[in-house]
Steps between C-alpha positions, in 0.01 A plus 500: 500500500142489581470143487804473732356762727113359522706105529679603813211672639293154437775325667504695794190495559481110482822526745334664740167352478732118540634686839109579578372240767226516398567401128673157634177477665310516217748303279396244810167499491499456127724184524281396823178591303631283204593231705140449638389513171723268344409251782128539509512387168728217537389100574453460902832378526654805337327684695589278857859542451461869422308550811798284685740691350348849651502384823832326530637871406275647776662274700857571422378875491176644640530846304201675426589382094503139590181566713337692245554206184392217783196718583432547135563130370247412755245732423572424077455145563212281400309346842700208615804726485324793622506647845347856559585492867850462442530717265293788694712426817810565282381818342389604848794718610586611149171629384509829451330688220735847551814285490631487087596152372470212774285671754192607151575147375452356842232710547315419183504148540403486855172704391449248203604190800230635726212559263578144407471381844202699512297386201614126671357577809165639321457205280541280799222743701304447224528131482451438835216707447364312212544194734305591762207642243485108346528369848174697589351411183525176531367504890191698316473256258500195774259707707291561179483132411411415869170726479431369199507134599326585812199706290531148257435268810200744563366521173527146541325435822234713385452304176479145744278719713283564186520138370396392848187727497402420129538134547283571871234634272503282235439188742224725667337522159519162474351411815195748422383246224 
């Protein structure tokens, strides 16, 4: 009897929780989630058709789900598939961190989209940076080697100066005998 009693209390629970929006939206995450995965690890052109495959159902149905798996198959995706923008602007009006299910999931990944897109924006900062640092660098260097060849042409002169006034001398000498 106790069995039978705590078995219909586990099914009724798991009946109401399957009438719970916000379990089918967490049943759909977890398929959406596992979807991404599945694909990130697939060949490119597993991963291509996947990624044309979410956005012909966006297409046919621009729900916040089929926004949601486009949005996270291109944020899962290696680089050539990748596309942060996209996939910020289609978290963008779903975003929303007090929302259970789609709007935390949404909100989640556009956090983890945008620190991406910032850490890209650094790293190019920084290699522009880097860039500019050589470019001076290598205008020091030229400027370097310039006063350098100029102080050589001096040193140079000086030394024909100095030949000039030794050999001067030496055919004074030899005059004075």
């Amino acid at each position: 009897m106790i069995r039978l009693v705590a078995a219909f209390a586990i099914t009724l629970i798991a009946g109401c929780a399957a009438f719970d929006p916000a379990a089918e939206q967490t049943v759909a995450i977890d398929a959406m989630v596992s979807e991404a995965l599945g694909a990130a690890r697939s060949p490119s052109g597993e991963q291509r058709a996947a990624l044309a495959r979410a956005q012909k159902r966006l297409s046919k149905d621009p729900s916040d789900a089929n926004r949601l798996r486009l949005a996270t198959l291109l944020a899962a995706l290696p680089v050539p598939l990748r596309d942060d923008a996209k996939a910020a602007e289609l978290l963008e009006d779903m975003a929303d961190a007090n929302s259970p299910g789609f709007g935390r999931f949404a909100a989640l990944l556009a956090a983890q989209v945008a620190e991406r897109q910032r850490l890209v924006r650094e790293a190019e900062r920084a290699a522009r940076e880097r860039g500019r640092l050589e470019r001076e660098r290598e205008q020091a260097d030229k400027e370097r080697d310039k006063r350098e060849e100029a102080l050589r042409q001096q040193l140079e002169a000086l030394r024909s100066i100095e030949r000039g006034i030794l050999e001067r001398e030496d055919r004074l000498r030899k005059r004075q005998r």
